[in-house]
N, C-alpha and C positions, 0 to 999 in steps of 0.2 A: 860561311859554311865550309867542312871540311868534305873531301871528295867523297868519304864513304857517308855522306847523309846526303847528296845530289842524286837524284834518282834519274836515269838517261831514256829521252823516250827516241824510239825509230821515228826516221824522218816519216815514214807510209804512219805515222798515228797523228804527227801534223798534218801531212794532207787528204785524211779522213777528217781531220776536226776542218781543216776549212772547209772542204766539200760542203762538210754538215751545214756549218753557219751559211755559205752561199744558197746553198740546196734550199736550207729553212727561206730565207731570205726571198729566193724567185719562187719558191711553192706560195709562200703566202702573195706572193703577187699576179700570179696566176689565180690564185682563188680570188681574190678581189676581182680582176678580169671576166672571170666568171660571169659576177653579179653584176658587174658596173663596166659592161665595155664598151668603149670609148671610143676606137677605131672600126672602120669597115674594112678592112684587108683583105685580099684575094683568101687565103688561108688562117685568117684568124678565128675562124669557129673550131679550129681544131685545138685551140690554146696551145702554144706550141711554151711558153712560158711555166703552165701548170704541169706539161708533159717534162721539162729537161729539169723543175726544180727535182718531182720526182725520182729522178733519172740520178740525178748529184746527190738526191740523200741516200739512195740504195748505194754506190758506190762509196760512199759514207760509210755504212755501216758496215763493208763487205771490207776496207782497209781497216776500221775498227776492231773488226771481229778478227783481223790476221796478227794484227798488234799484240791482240788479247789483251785488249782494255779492261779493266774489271779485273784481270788474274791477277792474284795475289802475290808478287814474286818476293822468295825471301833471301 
């Protein structure tokens, strides 16, 4: 590949995409918890697993949208 077909992405669009994948990753673990929980914990009826995947996808999409993922640059 020659340099002007390498498209450079900001480091804050890498760590929106991990967020994301983590985020996705403990949200769906959280929602299984939900259904099927396993532990008795002093604080575990508040899911705190479904709360922070949440939490890592909005911050997700909040680096996403500053990157400006999706814009077309020419």
């Amino acid at each position: 590949m020659t340099e002007q077909n390498m498209k450079m992405f900001s480091i804050w669009f890498w760590v929106g995409l991990v967020l994301g994948i983590y985020g996705l990753i403990i949200t769906g673990a959280g929602i299984y918890y939900v259904f099927n929980p396993e532990t008795k914990t002093v604080l575990g009826h508040y899911n705190p697993s479904l709360w922070w995947g949440i939490i890592m996808l909005v911050a997700s999409f909040i680096f996403l949208a500053i990157t400006g993922f999706g814009k077309k640059k020419v």
